[in-house]
C-alpha positions in Angstrom: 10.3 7.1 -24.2 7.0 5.3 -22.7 9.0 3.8 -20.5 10.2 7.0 -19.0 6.8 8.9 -19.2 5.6 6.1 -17.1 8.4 5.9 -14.8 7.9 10.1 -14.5 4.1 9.5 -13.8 4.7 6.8 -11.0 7.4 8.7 -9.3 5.0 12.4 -9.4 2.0 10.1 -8.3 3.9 8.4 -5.4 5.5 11.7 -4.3 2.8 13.4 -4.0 1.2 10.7 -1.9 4.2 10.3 0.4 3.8 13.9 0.5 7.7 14.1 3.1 7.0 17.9 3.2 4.1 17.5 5.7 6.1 15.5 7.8 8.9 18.3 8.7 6.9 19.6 11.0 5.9 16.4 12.7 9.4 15.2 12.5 10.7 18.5 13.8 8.6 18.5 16.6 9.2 14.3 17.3 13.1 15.1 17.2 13.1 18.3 18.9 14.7 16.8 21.9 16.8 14.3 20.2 20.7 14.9 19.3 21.8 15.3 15.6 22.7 11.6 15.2 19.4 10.6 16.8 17.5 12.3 13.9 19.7 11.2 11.1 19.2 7.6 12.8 15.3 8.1 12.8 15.4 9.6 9.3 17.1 6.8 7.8 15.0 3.9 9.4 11.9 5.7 8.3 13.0 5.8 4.8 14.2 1.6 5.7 10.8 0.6 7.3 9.3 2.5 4.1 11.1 1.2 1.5 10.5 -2.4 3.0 7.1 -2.4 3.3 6.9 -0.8 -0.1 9.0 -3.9 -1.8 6.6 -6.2 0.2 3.2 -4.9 -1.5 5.1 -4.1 -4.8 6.1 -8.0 -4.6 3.4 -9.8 -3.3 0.5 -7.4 -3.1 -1.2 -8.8 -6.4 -1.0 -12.1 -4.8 -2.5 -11.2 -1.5 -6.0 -10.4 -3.6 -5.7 -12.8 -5.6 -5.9 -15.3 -2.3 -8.8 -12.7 -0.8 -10.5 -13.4 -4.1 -10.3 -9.4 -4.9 -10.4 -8.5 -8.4 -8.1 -5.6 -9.4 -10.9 -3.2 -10.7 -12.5 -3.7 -7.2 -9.3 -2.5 -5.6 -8.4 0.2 -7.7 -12.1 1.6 -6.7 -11.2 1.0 -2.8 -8.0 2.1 -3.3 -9.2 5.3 -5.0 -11.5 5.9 -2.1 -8.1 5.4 0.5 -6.6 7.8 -1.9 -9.1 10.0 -1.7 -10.2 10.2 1.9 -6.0 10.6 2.3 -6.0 13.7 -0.1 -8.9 15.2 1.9 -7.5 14.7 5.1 -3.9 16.4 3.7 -6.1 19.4 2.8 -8.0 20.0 6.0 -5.1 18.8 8.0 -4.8 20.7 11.2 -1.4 18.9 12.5 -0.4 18.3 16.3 2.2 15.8 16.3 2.5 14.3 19.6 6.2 13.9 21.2 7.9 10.4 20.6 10.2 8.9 23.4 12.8 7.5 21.1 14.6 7.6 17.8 13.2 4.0 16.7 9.2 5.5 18.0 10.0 8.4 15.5 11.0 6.2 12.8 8.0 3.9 12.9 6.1 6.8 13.0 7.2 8.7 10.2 7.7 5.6 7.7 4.1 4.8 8.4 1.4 6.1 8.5 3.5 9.1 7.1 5.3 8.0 4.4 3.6 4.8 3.0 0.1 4.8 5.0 -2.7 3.0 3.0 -2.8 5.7 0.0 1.5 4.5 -0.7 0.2 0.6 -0.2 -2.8 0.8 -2.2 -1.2 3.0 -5.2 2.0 0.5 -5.1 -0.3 -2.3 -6.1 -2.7 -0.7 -8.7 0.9 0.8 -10.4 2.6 -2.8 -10.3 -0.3 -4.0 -12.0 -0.7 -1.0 -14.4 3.0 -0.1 -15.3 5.0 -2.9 -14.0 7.0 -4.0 -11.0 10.3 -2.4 -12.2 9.0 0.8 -12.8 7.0 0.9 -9.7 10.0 0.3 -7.5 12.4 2.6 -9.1 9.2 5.1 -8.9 8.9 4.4 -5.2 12.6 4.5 -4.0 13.4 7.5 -6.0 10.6 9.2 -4.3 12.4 7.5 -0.9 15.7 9.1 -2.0 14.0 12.6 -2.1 11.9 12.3 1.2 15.3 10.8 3.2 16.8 14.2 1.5 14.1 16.0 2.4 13.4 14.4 6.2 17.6 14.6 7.2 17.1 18.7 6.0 14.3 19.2 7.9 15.4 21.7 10.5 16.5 23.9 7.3 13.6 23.8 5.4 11.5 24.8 8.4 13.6 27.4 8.9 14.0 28.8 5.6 10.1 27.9 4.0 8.1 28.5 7.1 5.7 26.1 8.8 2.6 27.9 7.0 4.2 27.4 3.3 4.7 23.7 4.4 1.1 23.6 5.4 0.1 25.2 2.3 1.9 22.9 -0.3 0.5 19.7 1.9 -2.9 21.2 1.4 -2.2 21.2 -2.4 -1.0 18.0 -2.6 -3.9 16.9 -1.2 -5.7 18.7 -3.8 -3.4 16.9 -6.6 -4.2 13.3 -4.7 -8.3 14.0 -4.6 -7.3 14.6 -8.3 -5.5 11.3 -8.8 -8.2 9.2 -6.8 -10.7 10.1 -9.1 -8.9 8.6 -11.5 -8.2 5.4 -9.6 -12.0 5.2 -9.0 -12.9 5.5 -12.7 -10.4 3.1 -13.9 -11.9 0.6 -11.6 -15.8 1.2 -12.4 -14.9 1.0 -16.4 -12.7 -2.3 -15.8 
């Protein structure tokens, strides 16, 4: 039962980072030009690039501060600042996506900063180190799964929720990840 409740908290805290709803838009406008099997091709090496660089941090991310001589507490604080300054920028987001030239631009694009920018990175180590490498991973690609849902479905669910209710729940999530940061940062200052 832990096990799960920690599993549940890693997956809501990730997703709401990634935040893949307030990339339809950007996506939709990258892709505009781009045949059907153009976007499925840049969807699914977002979510690849993503869930690579995700594995790499979830695997050796503990070890990278322990060689810069960075003490966990000091990186949940920083990481709860990235968080935070992420959250904020969600909520006061005005968004105008520039065109990409190529499938492969919009891929690279979307799996980061989108997807896992410094907020994904940062929250993949402090969770590692908090609830484990397993959970953190299963956390993080079933998130992936449901953004590569959400991305390859994002014509339809610009069509049927509307650009502004997109816009709305980003600035929400934002809200939710200010949230979440503050917690970050007072983990770290009472370690």
């Amino acid at each position: 039962m832990e096990l799960l409740a920690s599993f549940i908290k890693s997956f809501v805290l990730l997703f709401a980072i990634m935040d893949p709803f307030s990339c339809i838009p950007i996506f939709v406008s990258l892709t505009s030009k781009f045949k059907e099997v153009e976007r499925r091709k840049s969807a699914n090496e977002a979510i690849l690039v993503a869930a690579l660089l995700i594995a790499v941090f979830a695997l050796f991310g503990t070890s990278l501060l322990d060689l810069l001589a960075i003490r966990m507490s000091d990186f949940m604080v920083a990481g709860g600042l990235v968080i935070g300054l992420l959250g904020l920028q969600l909520m006061f987001a005005d968004e105008t996506p520039k065109k990409a030239s190529n499938y492969q631009l919009a891929a690279v694009i979307i799996a980061t900063p989108m997807l896992t920018g410094p907020g994904v990175i940062s929250t993949v180590i402090v969770l590692t180190v908090s609830e484990g490498l397993l959970v953190t991973l299963a956390a993080a690609f079933a998130s992936l799964a449901l953004a590569w849902i959400i991305l390859r479905k994002s014509y339809a669910f610009m069509q049927l929720l509307g650009k502004e209710f997109i816009s709305v729940f980003s600035r929400i999530m934002g809200l939710l990840i200010v949230a979440l940061a503050i917690g970050f940062i007072r983990k770290g200052l009472g370690a």
